[in-house]
FILO-659081 format. One record per residue (C-alpha): chain; x negated, y, z negated. Coordinates in steps of 0.5 Angstrom, whole numbers, padded with zeros to 4 digits. Each point is the difference from the previous one (the first is absolute). Layout:
# FILO-659081
A/X/Y/Z
...
//
This chain:
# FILO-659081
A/-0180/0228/-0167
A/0002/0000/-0007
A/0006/0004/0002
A/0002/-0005/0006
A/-0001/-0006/-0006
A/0005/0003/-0005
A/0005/0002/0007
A/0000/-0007/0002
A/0001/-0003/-0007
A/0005/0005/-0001
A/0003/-0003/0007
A/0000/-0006/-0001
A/0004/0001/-0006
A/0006/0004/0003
A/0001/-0007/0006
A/-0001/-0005/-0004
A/0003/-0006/0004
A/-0002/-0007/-0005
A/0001/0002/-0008
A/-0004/-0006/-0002
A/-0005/0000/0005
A/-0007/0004/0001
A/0002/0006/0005
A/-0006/0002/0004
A/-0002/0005/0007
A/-0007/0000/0003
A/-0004/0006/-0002
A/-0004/0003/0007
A/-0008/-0002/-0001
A/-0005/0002/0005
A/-0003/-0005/0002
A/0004/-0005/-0003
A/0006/-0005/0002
A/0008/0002/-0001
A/0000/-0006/-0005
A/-0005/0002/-0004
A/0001/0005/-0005
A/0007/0000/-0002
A/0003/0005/-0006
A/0006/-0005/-0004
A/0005/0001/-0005
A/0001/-0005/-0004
A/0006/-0004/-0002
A/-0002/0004/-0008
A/0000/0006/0004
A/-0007/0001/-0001
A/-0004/0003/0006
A/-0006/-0004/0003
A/-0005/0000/0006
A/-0001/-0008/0003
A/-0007/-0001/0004
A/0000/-0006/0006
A/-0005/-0005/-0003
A/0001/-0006/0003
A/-0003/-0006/-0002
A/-0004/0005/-0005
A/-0003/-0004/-0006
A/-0004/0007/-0003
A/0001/0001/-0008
A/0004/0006/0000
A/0000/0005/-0007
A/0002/-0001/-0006
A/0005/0006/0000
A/-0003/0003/-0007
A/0007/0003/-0002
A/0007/-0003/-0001
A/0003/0004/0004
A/-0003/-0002/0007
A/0000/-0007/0004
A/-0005/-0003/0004
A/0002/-0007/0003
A/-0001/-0004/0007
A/0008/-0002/0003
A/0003/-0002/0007
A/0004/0004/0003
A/0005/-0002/0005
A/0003/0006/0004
A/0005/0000/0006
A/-0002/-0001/0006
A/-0007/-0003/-0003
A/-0003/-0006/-0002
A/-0002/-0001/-0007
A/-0007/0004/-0002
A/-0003/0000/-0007
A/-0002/0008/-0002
A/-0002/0003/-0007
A/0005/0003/-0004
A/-0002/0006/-0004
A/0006/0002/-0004
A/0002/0006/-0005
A/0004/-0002/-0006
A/0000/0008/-0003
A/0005/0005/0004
A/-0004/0005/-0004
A/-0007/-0002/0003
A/0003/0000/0007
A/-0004/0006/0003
A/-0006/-0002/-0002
A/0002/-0007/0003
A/0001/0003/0006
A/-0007/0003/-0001
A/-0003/-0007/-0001
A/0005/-0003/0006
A/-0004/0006/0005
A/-0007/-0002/-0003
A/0002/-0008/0002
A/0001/0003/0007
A/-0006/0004/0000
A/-0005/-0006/-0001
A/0005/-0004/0006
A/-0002/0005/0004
A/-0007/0000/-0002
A/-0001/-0007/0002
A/0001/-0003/-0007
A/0004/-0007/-0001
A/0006/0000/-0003
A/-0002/-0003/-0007
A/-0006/0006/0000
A/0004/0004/0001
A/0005/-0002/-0004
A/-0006/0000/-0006
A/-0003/0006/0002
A/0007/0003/0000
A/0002/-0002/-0006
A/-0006/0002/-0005
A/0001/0007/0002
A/0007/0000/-0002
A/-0003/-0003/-0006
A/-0005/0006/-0001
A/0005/0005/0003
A/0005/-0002/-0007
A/-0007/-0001/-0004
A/-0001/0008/0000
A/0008/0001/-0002
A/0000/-0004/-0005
A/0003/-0006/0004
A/0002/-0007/-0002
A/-0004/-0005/-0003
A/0002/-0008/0002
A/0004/-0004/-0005
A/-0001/-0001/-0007
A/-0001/-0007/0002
A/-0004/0002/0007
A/-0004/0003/-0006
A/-0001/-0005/-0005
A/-0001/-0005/0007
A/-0006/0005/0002
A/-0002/0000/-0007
A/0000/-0007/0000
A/-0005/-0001/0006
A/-0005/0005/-0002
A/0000/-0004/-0007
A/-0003/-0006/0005
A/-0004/0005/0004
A/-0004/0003/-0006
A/-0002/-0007/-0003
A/-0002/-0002/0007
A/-0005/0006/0001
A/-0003/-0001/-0006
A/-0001/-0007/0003
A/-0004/0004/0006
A/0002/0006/0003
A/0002/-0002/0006
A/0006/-0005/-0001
A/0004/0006/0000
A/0001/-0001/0007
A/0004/-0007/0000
A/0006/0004/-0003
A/0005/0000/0005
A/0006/0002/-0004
A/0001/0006/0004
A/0000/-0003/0006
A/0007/-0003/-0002
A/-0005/-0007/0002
A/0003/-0007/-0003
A/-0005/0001/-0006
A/-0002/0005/-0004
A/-0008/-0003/0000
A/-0004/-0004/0005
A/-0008/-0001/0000
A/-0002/-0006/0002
A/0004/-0006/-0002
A/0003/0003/-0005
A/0008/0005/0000
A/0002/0003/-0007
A/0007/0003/-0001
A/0000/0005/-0005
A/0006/0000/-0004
A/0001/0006/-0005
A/0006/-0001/-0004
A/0003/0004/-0007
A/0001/-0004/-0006
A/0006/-0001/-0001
A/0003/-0007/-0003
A/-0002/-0006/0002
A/-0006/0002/0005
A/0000/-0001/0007
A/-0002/0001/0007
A/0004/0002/0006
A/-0001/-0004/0007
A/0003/0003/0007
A/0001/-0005/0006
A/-0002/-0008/0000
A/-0007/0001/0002
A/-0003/0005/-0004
A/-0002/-0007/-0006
A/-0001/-0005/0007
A/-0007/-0002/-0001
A/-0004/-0001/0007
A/-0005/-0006/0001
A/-0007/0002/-0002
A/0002/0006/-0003
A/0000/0002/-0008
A/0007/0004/-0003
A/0000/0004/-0006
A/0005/0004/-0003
A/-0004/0007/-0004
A/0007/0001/-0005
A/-0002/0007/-0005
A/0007/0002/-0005
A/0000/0007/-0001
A/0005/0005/-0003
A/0001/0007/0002
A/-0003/0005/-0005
A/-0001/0006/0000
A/-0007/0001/-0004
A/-0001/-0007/0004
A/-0008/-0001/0002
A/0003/-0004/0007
A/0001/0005/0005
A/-0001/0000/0007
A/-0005/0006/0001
A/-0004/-0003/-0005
A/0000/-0006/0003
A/-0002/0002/0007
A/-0006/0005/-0003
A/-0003/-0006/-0004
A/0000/-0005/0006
A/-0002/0006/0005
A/-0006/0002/-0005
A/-0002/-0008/0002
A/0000/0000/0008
A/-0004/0002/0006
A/0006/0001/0004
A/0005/0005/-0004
A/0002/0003/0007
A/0002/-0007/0002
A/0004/-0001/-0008
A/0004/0007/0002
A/0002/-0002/0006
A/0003/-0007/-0002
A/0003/0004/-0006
A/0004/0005/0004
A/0003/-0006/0004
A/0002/-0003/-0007
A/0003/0007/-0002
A/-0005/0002/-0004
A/-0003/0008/0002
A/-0005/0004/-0005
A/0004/0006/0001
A/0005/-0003/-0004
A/-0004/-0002/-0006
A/0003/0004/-0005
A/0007/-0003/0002
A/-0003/-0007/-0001
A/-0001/0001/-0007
A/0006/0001/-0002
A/0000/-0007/0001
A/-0004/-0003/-0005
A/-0001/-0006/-0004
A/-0003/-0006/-0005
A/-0002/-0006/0003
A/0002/-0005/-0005
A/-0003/-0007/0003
A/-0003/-0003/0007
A/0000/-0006/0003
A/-0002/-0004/0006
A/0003/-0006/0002
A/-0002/-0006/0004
A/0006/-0001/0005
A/-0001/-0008/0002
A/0005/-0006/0000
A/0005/0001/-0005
A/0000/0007/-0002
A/0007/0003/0000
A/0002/0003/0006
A/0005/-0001/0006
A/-0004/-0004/0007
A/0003/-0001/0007
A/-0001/-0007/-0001
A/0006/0000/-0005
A/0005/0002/0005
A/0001/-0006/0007
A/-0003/0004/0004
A/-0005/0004/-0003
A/0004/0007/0000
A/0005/0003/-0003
A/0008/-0002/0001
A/0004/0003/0006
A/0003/0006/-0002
A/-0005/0002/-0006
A/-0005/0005/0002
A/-0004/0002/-0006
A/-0003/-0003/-0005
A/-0002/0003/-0007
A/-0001/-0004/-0007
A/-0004/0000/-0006
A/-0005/-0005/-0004
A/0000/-0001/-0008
A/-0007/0001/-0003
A/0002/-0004/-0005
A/0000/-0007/0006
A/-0007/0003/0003
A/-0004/0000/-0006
A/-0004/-0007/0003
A/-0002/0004/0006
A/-0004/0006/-0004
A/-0007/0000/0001
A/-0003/0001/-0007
A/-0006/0006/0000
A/-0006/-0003/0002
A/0005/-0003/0006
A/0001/0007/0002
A/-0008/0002/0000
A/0000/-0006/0004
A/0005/0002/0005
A/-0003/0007/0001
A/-0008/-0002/0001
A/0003/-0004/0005
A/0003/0005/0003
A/-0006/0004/0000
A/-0005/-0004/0001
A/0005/-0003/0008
A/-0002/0007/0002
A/-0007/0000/-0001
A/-0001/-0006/0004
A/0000/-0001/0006
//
């Protein structure tokens, strides 16, 4: 199966027919529909594996790595109707082996009856485990701050009560990082650098909802080689506190985090300078559908990214007993029915 995925990447590179267009052709399934597993090239050059999802809404893996993409598309191909798929994409030539080997463990668990997102997941923390034992890729540096971030968030919060962990969505790529309850926290890490700020992705990662409180955890750190904030560190400290640290693993693998690669991890180090949290109301500085006629981004703009001033936010900063407040809370909504 391996060797047939690298001949038909090497295939579909030879014919080419839309340079700026995904290249793809069916690969044969038992079991499964033509249409269902096709092997691409991208119009970077880069190899990838499209699974047939349609309408599918399940969370799909962080990829842990930032040589691999994981995304949900619409395919239109000749001859059919557009159809939504998963795209599984290698950015590393280098790695294209044991990608065609992560391509054929995705197939494997199709054929097994898996759906395409479990396979997609399952498949993808086996390559991770897989460039783990070679030493392989950690995430970004800024994947890794972000991640640094919301175990931040999770330690204070078990403190709390052991099982609020569980609210943790980040991994999930979920609209917020944190739910319990009527409570969503973002957690927001960033380096001190300059004025202090955080970074917003999208118009609505700050819109408030009815009857649910919005908070922003922001921490301000520094790489530092002899720093006291790490990951591994963070996760044994929060593990030591739970009932469910098998569950803890699994949320970690979906976040790019592998115990296996621990010593790579502290190499990442660093000091915690302050952390706030931040009580995001009427007033706050942000971007908000409202802003814009019809509650959406101008035509022709696809994306949007923006940082807030600290310095604008110091109305909004729950003082000391504020936070206690808020954590009790949290707790305490768990314990009651």
């Amino acid at each position: 199966m391996i060797r047939e995925i690298e001949e038909t990447w090497t295939q579909i590179r030879q014919h080419l027919s839309v340079p700026d267009a995904i290249s793809a052709r069916p690969l044969s399934v038992s079991g499964l529909s033509e249409a269902d597993v096709l092997l691409c090239i991208t119009q970077e050059g880069n190899p990838g594996i499209l699974l047939r999802n349609p309408g599918g809404r399940a969370s799909l893996p962080k990829p842990g790595c930032g040589r691999l993409v994981v995304k949900r598309e619409q395919l239109l191909r000749d001859g059919y109707q557009p159809d939504d798929y998963i795209r599984i994409e290698c950015l590393e030539s280098s790695l294209e082996t044991p990608f065609a080997l992560m391509a054929s463990r995705v197939v494997s668990h199709l054929a097994s009856g898996e759906t395409p997102s479990k396979a997609c997941m399952d498949a993808v923390l086996e390559f991770r485990r897989l460039l783990s034992r070679n030493g392989g890729l950690l995430p970004s540096d800024d994947e890794i701050l972000g991640l640094v971030g919301e175990l931040l968030l999770l330690r204070r919060l078990v403190s709390a009560g052991p099982h609020l962990w569980q609210g943790w969505n980040g991994p999930l790529g979920s609209a917020r990082d944190y739910s319990w309850g009527t409570v969503d926290i973002e957690a927001k890490a960033s380096r001190m650098a300059g004025d202090s700020r955080l970074t917003v992705n999208g118009l609505d990662q700050l819109e408030t909802e009815d009857g649910r409180d919005l908070l922003i955890h922001h921490s301000i750190l520094t790489e530092n080689p002899m720093g006291t904030i790490d990951a591994p560190r963070l996760v044994d400290e929060i593990r030591e506190q739970i009932s469910d640290p098998e569950g803890f693993d699994t949320s970690l693998a979906n976040a790019g985090y592998l115990s296996e690669q621990s010593d790579l991890w502290l190499e990442h180090r660093f000091t915690l300078h302050s952390t706030n949290i931040y009580r995001v109301s009427e007033g706050f500085p942000r971007i908000r559908s409202s802003d814009f006629p019809d509650g959406s981004l101008p035509a022709g703009v696809a994306k949007l990214r923006y940082d807030v001033l600290l310095s604008n936010c110091s109305d909004f900063v729950l003082s000391t007993a504020e936070e206690e407040m808020l954590f009790t809370a949290v707790a305490l909504s768990v314990e009651t029915p």
